[in-house]
C-alpha positions in Angstrom: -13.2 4.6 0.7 -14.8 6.3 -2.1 -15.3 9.9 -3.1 -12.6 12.2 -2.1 -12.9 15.9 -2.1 -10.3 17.0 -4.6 -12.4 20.2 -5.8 -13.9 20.6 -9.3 -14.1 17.6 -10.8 -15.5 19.3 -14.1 -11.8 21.2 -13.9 -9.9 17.8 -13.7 -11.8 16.8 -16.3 -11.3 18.9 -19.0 -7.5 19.4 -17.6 -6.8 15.5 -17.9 -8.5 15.4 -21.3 -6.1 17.9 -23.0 -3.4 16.4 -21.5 -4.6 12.9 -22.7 -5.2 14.3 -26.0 -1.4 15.4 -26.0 0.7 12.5 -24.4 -1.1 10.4 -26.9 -1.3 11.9 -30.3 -1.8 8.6 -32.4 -5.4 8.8 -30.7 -6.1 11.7 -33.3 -8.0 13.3 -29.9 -8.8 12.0 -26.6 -12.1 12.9 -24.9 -12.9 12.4 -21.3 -16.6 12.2 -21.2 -16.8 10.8 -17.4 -14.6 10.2 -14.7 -15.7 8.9 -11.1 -13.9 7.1 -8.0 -13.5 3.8 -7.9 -16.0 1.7 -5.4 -13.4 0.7 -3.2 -10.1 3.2 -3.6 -7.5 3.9 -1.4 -7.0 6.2 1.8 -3.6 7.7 0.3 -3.5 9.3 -2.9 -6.6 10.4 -5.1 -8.0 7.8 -7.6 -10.0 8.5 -10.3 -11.4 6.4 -12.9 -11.3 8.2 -16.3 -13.9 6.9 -19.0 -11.6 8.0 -22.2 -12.5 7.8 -26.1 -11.1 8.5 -29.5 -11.3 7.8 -33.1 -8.3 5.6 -33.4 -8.5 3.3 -30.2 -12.8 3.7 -29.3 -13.3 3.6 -25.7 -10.8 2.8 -23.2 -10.5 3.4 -19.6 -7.1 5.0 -17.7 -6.6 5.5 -14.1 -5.5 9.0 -12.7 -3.9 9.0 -9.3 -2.9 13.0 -7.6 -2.2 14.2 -4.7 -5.2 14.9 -1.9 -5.4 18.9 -1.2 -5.3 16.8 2.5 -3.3 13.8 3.8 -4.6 11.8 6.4 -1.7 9.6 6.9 1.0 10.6 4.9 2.7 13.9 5.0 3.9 14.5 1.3 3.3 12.2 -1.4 6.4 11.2 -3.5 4.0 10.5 -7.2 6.9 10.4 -9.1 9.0 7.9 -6.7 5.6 5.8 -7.1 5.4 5.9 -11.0 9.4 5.1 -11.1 8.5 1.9 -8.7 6.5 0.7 -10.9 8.1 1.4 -13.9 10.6 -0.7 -12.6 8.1 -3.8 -11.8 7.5 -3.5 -15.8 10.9 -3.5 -16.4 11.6 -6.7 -13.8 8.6 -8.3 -15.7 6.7 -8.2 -12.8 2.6 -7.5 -12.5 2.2 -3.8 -13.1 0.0 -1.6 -14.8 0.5 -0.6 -18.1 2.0 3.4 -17.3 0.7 6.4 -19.9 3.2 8.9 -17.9 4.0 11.3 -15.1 3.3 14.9 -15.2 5.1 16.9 -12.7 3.6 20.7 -13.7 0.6 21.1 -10.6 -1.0 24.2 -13.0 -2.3 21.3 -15.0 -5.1 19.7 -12.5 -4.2 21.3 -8.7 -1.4 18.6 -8.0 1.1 16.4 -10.0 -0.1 13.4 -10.9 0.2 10.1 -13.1 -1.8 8.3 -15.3 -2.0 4.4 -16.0 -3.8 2.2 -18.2 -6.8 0.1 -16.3 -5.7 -3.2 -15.4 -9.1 -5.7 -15.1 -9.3 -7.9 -12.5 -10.7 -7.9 -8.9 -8.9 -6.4 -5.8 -10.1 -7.8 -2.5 -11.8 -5.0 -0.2 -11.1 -3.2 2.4 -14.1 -2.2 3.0 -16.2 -4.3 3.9 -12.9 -6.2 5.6 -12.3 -8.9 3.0 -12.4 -11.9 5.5 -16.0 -10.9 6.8 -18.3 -10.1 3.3 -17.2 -9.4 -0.5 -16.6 -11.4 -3.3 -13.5 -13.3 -1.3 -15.5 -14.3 1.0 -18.9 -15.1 -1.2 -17.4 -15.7 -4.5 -14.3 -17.8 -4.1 -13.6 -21.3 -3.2 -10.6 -22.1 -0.2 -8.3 -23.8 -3.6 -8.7 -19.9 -5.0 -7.8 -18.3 -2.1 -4.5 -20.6 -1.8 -3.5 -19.9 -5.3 -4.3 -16.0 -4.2 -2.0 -15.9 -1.2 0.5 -18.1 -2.3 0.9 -16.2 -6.0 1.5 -13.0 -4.1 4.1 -14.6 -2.0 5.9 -15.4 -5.1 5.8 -11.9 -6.3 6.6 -10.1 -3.1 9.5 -12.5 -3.4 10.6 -11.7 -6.8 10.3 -8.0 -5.8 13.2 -8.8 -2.9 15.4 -10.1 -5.3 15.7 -7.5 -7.2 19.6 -5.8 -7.6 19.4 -2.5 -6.1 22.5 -1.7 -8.3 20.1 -2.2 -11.3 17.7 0.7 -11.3 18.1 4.8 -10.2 16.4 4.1 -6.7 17.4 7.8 -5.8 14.2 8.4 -4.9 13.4 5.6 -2.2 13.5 6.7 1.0 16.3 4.7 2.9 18.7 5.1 5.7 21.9 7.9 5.8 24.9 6.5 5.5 26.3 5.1 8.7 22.9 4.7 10.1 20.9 1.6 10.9 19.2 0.3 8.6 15.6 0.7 9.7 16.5 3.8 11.2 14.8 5.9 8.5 11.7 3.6 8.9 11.7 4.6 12.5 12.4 8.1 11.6 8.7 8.4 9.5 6.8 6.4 11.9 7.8 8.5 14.8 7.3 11.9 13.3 3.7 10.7 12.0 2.8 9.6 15.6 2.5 12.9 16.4 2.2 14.2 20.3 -2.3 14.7 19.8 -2.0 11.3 18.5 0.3 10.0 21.6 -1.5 11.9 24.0 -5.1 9.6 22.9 -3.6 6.6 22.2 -4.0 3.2 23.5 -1.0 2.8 26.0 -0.2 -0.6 24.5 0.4 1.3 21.4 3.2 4.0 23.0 4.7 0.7 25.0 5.2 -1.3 21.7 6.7 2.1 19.7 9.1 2.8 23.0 10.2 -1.3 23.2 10.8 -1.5 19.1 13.1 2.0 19.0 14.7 0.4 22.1 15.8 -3.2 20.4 15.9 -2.3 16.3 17.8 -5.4 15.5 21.2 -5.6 13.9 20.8 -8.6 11.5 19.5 -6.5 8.5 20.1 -6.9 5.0 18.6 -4.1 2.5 16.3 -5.1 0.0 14.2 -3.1 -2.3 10.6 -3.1 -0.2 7.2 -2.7 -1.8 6.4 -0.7 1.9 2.5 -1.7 1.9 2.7 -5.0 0.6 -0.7 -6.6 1.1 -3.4 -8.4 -1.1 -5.6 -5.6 -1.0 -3.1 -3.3 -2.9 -3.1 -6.3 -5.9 -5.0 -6.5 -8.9 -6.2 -10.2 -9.2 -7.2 -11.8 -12.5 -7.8 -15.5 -12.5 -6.4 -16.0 -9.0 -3.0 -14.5 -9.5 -1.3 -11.1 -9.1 -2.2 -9.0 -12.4 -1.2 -5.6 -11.1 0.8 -4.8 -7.5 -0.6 -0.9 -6.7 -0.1 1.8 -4.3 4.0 2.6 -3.8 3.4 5.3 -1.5 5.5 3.4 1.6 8.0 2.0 -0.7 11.8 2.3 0.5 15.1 0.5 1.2 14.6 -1.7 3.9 14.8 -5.3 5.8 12.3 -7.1 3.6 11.4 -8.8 6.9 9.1 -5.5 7.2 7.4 -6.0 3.9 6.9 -10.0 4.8 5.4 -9.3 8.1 3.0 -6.2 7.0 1.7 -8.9 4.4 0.8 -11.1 6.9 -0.4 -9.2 9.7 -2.5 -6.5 8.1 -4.7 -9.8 7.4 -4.8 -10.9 11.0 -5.0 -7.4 11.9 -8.8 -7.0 9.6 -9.8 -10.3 10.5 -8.6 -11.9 13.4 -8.4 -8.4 15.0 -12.3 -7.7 14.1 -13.7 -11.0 15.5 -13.6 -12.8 12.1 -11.8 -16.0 11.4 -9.6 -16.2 8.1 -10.5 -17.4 5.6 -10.7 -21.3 4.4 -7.5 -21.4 1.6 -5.6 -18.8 3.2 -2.2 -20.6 4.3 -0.8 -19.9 8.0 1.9 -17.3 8.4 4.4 -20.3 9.2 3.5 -21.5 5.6 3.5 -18.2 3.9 6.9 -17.6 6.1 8.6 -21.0 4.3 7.6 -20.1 0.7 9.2 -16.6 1.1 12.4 -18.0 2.5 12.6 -20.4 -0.1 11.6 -17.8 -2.6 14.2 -15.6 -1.5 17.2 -17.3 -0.1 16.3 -15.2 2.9 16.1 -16.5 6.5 13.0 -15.9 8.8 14.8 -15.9 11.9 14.1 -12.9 14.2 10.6 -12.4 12.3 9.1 -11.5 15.9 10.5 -8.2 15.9 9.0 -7.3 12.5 6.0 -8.7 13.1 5.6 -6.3 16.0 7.1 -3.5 14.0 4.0 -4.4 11.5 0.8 -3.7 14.2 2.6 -0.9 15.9 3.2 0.9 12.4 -0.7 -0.6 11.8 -1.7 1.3 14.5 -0.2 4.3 14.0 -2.0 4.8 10.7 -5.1 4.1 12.0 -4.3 6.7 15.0 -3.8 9.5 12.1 -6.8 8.4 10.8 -9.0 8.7 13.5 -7.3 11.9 14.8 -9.1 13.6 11.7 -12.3 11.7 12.5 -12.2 13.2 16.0 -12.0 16.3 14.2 -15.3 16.7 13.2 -16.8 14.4 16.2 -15.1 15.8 19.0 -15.0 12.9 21.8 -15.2 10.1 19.0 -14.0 7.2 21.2 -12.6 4.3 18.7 -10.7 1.3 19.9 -7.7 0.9 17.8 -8.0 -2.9 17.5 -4.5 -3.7 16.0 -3.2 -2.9 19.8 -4.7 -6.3 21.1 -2.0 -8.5 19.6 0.7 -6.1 21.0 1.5 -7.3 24.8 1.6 -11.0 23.1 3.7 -9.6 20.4 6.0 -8.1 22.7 6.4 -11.0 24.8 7.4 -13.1 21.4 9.7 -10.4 20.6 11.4 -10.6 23.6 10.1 -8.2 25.7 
């Protein structure tokens, strides 16, 4: 996705460029002669490439990220919870961005928003679906694409260890006390499958939602979860994680949800379009052993979250096409992720 309607852009521009000029006075003056979209940004928040200069510093580029004036997934957008996250990953010493700040007044550009230095590297697309054209699939040799998945393993490991007694994680979104643990989890995912969504959707899809909120298992262990934890949501420079982005489904939770999103978002957008992975790309049960090992974590019972992951999948993608439907009434659009389900199901237990 590319251009999002966010209103004047002029307005953003001049708004961003004062506020540059004062969050960093030892540029002696900040001006913002462009700013655009990136090529390939996300469906979630805004994303806007700013094209900055000054005396002091010359050109440099930054990246602002606000809220949309409409969500089509999400229904509030937590900016500063996602600038704390990864204020954190610098603090861990873990791939991040390098943060300008967070500025919480809306009068400024229309919403709050944050601002981060631009990380270089290469993020594989979503669009076209990495596994079937783009530079992954064109530019890359299978040894790359091991060191890739492999590398972001690691990290999503590293980001599972971390000691949620370290860091103010007030703002994650987690269970109440004396709940399950997934139950707040549950909780989102069921008020964003709203009743027009329900009353369209694959069948598969309502059977997989009622069987998961019927069997949430009881072997959890919290962890601090990255939330959308895939390899298009990293920042890649010389075959290794450079930057982890977009902290907008972060949360205390089983990291067994994070580990299986990561793996079946891929199979989802490639197995679930008609295209084979990848050559390089390790098998889940490999990717599955590296965690484990990574984290001191066991596996075991990973057929529940696995389901959990295309059910939540396809959940999204029913938001997403309930606001396509809006302006093609009738729009009939398979919702591929609910292929795997029944098989899913049966793995799980059903």
């Amino acid at each position: 996705m590319g251009a999002q309607d966010v209103g004047d852009l002029e307005k953003i521009r001049v708004g961003i460029e004062r506020w540059l000029s004062a969050r960093l006075p030892d540029r002696g003056g900040v001006s913002v002669p462009s700013l655009d979209f990136p090529k390939a940004s996300g469906e979630s928040s805004v994303t806007l490439i700013l094209e900055a200069r000054s005396k002091a510093k010359g050109d440099e580029r930054f990246v602002l990220r606000m809220a949309p004036p409409v969500s089509q997934v999400f229904d509030r957008h937590d900016l500063k919870m996602q600038f704390d996250m990864m204020s954190i990953m610098t603090k861990e010493g873990l791939p991040a961005p390098p943060l300008v700040g967070y500025e919480p007044d809306p009068a400024v550009l229309g919403s709050d928003f944050y601002v981060m230095g631009f990380r270089s590297g290469r993020i594989p697309p979503d669009n076209p679906p990495m596994m079937i054209a783009g530079w992954l699939k064109e530019e890359t040799t299978p040894a790359q694409r091991t060191t890739m998945w492999t590398s972001a393993v690691d990290v999503l490991a590293r980001i599972h260890r971390i000691d949620l007694a370290k860091h103010d994680l007030s703002r994650l979104p987690r269970a109440a006390k004396g709940e399950p643990l997934l139950a707040q989890e549950i909780r989102t995912f069921d008020a964003m499958f709203k009743p027009a969504c329900r009353e369209v959707a694959d069948p598969r899809i309502l059977e997989g939602w009622d069987f998961l909120r019927r069997t949430v298992p009881a072997d959890v262990t919290p962890a601090f979860c990255w939330g959308d934890s895939r390899v298009g949501n990293i920042i890649f420079d010389r075959d290794v994680p450079a930057a982890i982005l977009d902290w907008e489904m972060a949360n205390v939770s089983d990291p067994r949800t994070d580990l299986a999103w990561f793996i079946w978002i891929d199979r989802c957008n490639s197995e679930g379009l008609g295209a084979t992975r990848l050559p390089g790309i390790p098998s889940p049960a490999e990717l599955y052993a590296r965690w484990s090992r990574g984290t001191g974590r066991s596996v075991e019972g990973i057929e529940w979250f696995e389901l959990f992951a295309v059910v939540r999948y396809a959940i999204v993608l029913e938001r997403k096409f309930e606001f396509m439907r809006e302006s093609n009434p009738g729009m009939v659009i398979p919702n591929f992720p609910a292929n795997f389900i029944p098989g899913l199901m049966k793995a799980a237990g059903a």
